[in-house]
C-alpha positions as CSV (number, residue, x, y, z in Angstrom):
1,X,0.0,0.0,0.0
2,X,2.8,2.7,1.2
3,X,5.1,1.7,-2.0
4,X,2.5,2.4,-4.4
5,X,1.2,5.6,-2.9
6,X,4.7,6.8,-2.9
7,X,5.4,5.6,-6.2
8,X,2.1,7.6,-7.1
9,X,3.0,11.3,-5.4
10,X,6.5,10.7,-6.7
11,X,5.0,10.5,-10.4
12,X,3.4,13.4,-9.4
13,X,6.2,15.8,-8.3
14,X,8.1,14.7,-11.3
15,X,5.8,15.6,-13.8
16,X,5.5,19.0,-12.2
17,X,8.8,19.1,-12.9
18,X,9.4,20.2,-8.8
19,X,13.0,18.0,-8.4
20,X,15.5,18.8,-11.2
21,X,18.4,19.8,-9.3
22,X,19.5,20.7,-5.3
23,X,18.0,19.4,-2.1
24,X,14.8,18.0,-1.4
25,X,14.0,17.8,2.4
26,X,11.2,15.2,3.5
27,X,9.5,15.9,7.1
28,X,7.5,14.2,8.9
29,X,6.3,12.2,12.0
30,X,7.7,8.9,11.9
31,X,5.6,6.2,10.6
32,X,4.7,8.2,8.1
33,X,5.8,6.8,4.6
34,X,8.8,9.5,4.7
35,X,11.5,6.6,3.6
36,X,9.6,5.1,1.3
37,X,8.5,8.1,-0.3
38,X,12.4,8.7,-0.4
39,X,13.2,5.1,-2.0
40,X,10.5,5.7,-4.8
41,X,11.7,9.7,-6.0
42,X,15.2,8.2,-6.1
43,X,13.9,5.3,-8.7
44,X,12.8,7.4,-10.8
45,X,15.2,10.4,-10.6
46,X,17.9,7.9,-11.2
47,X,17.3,7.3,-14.6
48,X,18.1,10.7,-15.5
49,X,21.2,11.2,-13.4
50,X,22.8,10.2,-9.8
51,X,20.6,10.8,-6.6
52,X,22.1,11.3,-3.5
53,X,20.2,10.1,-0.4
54,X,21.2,11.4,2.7
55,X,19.5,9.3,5.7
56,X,19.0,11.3,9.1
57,X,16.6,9.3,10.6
58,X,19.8,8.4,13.6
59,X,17.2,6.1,15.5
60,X,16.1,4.3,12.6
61,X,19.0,4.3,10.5
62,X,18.9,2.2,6.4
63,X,21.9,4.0,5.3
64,X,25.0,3.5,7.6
65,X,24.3,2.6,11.1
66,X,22.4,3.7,14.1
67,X,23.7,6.9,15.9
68,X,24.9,8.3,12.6
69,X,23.6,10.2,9.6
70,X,24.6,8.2,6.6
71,X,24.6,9.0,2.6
72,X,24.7,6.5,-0.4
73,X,24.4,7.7,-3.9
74,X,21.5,5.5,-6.7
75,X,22.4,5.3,-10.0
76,X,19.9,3.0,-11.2
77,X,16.0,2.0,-11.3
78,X,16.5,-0.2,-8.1
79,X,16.7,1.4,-4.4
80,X,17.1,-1.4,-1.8
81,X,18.7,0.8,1.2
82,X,19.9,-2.8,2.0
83,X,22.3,-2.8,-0.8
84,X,23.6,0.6,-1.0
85,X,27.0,1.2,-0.7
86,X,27.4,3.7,2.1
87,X,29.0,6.6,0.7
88,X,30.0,8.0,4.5
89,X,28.7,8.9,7.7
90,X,28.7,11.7,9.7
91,X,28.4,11.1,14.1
92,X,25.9,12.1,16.1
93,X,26.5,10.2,19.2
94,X,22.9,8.7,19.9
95,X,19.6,7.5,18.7
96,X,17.3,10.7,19.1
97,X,18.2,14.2,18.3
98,X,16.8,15.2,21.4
99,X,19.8,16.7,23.0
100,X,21.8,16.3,19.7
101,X,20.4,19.5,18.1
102,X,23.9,20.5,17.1
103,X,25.4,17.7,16.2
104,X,22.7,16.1,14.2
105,X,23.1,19.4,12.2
106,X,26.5,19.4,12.0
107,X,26.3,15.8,10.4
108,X,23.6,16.5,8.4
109,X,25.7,19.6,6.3
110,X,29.0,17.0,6.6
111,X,26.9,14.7,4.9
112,X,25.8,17.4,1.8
113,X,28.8,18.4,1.5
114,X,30.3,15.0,0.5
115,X,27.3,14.2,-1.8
116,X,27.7,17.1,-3.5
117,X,31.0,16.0,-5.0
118,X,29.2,13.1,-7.2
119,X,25.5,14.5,-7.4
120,X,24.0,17.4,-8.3
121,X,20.5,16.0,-6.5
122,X,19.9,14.7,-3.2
123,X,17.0,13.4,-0.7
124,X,17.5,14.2,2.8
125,X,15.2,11.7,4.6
126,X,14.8,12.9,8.5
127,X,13.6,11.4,11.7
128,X,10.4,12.1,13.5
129,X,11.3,14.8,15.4
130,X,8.8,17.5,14.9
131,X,7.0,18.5,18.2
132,X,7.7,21.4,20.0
133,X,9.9,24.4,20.2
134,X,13.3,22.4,19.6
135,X,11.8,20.7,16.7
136,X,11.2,23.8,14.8
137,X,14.1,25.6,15.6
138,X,16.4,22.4,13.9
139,X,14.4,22.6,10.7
140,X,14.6,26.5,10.6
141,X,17.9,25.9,11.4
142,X,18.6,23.5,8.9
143,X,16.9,24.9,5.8
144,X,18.9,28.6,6.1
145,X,21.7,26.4,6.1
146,X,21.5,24.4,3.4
147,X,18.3,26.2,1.0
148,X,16.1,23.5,0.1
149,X,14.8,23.5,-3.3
150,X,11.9,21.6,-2.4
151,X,10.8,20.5,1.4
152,X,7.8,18.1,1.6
153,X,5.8,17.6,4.3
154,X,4.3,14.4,5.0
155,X,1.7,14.9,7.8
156,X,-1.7,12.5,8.5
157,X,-3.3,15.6,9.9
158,X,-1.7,19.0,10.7
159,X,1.1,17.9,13.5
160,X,3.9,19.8,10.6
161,X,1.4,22.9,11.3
162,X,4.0,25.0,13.6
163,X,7.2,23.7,11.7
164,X,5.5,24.6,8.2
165,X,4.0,28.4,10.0
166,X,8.0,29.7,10.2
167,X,8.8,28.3,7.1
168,X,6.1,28.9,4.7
169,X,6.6,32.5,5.1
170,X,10.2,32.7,3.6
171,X,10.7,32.4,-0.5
172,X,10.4,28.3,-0.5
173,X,8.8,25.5,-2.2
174,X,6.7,23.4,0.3
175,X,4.2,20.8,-0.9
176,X,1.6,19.3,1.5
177,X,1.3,15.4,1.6
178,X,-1.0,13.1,3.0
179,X,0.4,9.7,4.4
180,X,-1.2,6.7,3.4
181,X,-3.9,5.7,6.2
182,X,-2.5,2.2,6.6
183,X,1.1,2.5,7.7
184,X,2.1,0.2,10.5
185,X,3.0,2.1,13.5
186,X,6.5,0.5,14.9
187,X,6.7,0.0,19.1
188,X,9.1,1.0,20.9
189,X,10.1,-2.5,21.2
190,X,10.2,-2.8,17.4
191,X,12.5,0.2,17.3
192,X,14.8,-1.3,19.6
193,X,15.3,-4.4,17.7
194,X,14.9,-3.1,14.4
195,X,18.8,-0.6,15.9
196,X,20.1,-3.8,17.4
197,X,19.8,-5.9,14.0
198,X,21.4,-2.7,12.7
199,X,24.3,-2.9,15.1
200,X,24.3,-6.2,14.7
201,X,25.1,-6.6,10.9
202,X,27.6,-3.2,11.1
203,X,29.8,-4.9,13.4
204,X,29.7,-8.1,12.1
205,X,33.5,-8.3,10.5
206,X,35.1,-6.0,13.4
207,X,38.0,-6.4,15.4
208,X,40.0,-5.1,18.4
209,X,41.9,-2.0,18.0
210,X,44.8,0.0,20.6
211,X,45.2,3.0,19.9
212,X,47.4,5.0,22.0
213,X,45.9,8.5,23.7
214,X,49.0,10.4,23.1
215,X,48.3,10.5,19.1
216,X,44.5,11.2,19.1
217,X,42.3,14.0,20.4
218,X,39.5,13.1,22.7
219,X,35.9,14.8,22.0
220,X,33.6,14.2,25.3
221,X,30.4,12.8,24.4
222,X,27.0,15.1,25.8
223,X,26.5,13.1,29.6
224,X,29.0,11.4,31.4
225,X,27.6,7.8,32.3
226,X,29.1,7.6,36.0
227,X,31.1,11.0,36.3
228,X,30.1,13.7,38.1
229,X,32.5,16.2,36.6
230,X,32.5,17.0,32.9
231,X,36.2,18.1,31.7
232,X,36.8,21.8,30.5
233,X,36.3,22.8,26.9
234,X,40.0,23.4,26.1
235,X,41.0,21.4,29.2
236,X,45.0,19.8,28.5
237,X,44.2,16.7,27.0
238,X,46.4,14.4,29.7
239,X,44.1,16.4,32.5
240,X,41.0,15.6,30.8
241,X,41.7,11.8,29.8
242,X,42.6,11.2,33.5
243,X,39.1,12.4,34.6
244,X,37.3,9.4,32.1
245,X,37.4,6.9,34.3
246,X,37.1,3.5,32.6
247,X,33.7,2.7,34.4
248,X,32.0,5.4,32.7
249,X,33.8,4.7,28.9
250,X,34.0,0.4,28.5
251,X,31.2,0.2,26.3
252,X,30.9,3.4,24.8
253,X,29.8,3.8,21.1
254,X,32.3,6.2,19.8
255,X,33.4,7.9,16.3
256,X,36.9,7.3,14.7
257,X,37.6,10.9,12.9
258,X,40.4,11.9,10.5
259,X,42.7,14.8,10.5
260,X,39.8,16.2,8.7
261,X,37.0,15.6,10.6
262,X,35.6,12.8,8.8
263,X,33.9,10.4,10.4
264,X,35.9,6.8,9.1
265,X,33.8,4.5,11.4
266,X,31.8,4.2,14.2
267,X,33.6,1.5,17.1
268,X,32.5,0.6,20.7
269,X,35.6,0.8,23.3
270,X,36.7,-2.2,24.7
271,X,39.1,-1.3,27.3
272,X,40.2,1.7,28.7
273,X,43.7,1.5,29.7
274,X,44.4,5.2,31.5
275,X,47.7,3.8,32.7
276,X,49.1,2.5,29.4
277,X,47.9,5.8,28.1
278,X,45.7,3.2,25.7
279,X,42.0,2.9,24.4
280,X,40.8,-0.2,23.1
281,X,38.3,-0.4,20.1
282,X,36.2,-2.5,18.3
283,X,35.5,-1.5,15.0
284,X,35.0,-2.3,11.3
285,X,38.3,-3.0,9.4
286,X,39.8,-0.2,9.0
287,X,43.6,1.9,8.6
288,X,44.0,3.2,12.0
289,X,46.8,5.0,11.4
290,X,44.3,7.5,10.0
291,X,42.1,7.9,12.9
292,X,43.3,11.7,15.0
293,X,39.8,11.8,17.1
294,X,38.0,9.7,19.2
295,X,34.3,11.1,19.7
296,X,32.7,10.1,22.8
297,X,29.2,9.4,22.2
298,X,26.1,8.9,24.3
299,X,25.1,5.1,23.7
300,X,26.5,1.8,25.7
301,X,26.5,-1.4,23.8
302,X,27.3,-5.0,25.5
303,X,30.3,-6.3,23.9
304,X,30.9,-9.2,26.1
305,X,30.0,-12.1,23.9
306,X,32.3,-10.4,20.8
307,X,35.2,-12.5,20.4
308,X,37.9,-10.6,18.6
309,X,42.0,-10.5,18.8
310,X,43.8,-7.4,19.0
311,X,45.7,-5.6,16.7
């Protein structure tokens, strides 16, 4: 039922000729028909030249996994998120953007950025973030970053109605869409397996990792899990490693950054060795040598039945 009402306002968009070029922002609640919607406009503008997707649903992630917002780029009739190749990622340190406002922003315009080295058109899908203050100031925020060509606005009734009031008053194209009446609405419970099978099938080749402290920077995630104390912004980083204790870190989810600031590779650390000056992490394969910053995010994970060797 969703797939071919999506297929259907896809049809419809194209022959208005509404997505040629630039971004096209999908909002929504979630259950809602937003990725599938996605998946069908890709399909079709694929045939005329590579699509970008950019997925920043973090709690319900198809493109790259949980936590992060992922990009892959279609350049053909078929869109199985499944199958795409992730093109990158870009950290956000946990499964809501509640508390994440910046960083889910940040990752959001890392993501663009890269895309727009190999495609001229992309499809930001987003998560189901939209009540409340905080919900409207991200997407305000959002679209005067990056200027949306086109933002659609999948709603069953009018819960996009204080989003859409700031933004329908600036010089942009919004089109009103009804979801499909017979979406299935996801538990909670669903969610949570639906991340873990996620998790799952992202770390299923990884291994053990040292890396030593002294060559990396250390990026603290948003709430310490046992300390009371939260390390200075610009705090020496031997001060401010000696005040992670390895209670609150074994078991972190964390992001393995360039020199850049690319995000290589989401890991989850193993040990925490503050007298070796060493970190432990498991993690997809990977050239460590690249790796300059460890980004602590916000999300435990039980490693204890991994088996792994260490490099």
């Amino acid at each position: 039922m969703s797939e071919d009402w999506a297929d259907k306002i896809a049809q419809q968009l194209l022959s208005r000729g509404l997505i040629k070029t630039g971004i096209c922002l999908i909002l929504g609640a979630a259950d809602t028909g937003k990725t599938t919607l996605t998946g069908a406009l890709a399909k079709y503008l694929a045939r005329q030249q590579p699509v970008g997707i950019i997925d920043a649903d973090i709690g319900q992630s198809h493109i790259g996994p949980p936590t992060t917002v992922g990009w892959a780029l279609v350049d053909s009739r078929q869109v199985d998120f499944s199958q795409l190749a992730v093109g990158g990622i870009g950290f956000v340190g946990d499964v809501t953007p509640v508390g994440h406002l910046l960083q889910l922003t940040a990752a959001i315009v890392q993501c663009v950025r890269q895309v727009s080295e190999a495609a001229r058109l992309m499809i930001i899908d987003t998560p189901g973030f939209i009540s409340g203050p905080a919900a409207a100031a991200l997407w305000w925020t959002v679209q005067q970053i990056l200027k949306p060509k086109l933002i659609l606005a999948v709603q069953r009734n009018d819960e996009l109605s204080d989003i859409l009031a700031g933004l329908q008053s600036l010089d942009l194209q919004v089109e009103l869409i009804e979801s499909p009446p017979r979406i299935p609405h996801k538990s909670p419970q669903d969610r949570r397996s639906y991340r873990q099978s996620q998790f799952i099938k992202y770390f299923r080749d990884s291994r053990l990792y040292n890396i030593s402290l002294s060559n990396i920077a250390i990026q603290p995630g948003r709430k310490p899990k046992h300390d009371a104390k939260v390390p200075d912004v610009g705090e020496n980083k031997d001060v401010f490693a000696r005040k992670l204790s390895r209670e609150s870190l074994v078991c972190r989810l964390v992001a393995l950054r360039d020199k850049k600031g690319t995000d290589v590779a989401i890991g989850v650390i193993a040990d925490w060795q503050q007298g070796d000056n060493l970190v432990v992490v498991k993690a997809p394969e990977l050239d460590i040598g690249q790796i300059r910053c460890l980004v602590i995010g916000d999300v435990t994970m039980d490693i204890a039945s991994l088996r792994s060797q260490r490099r």
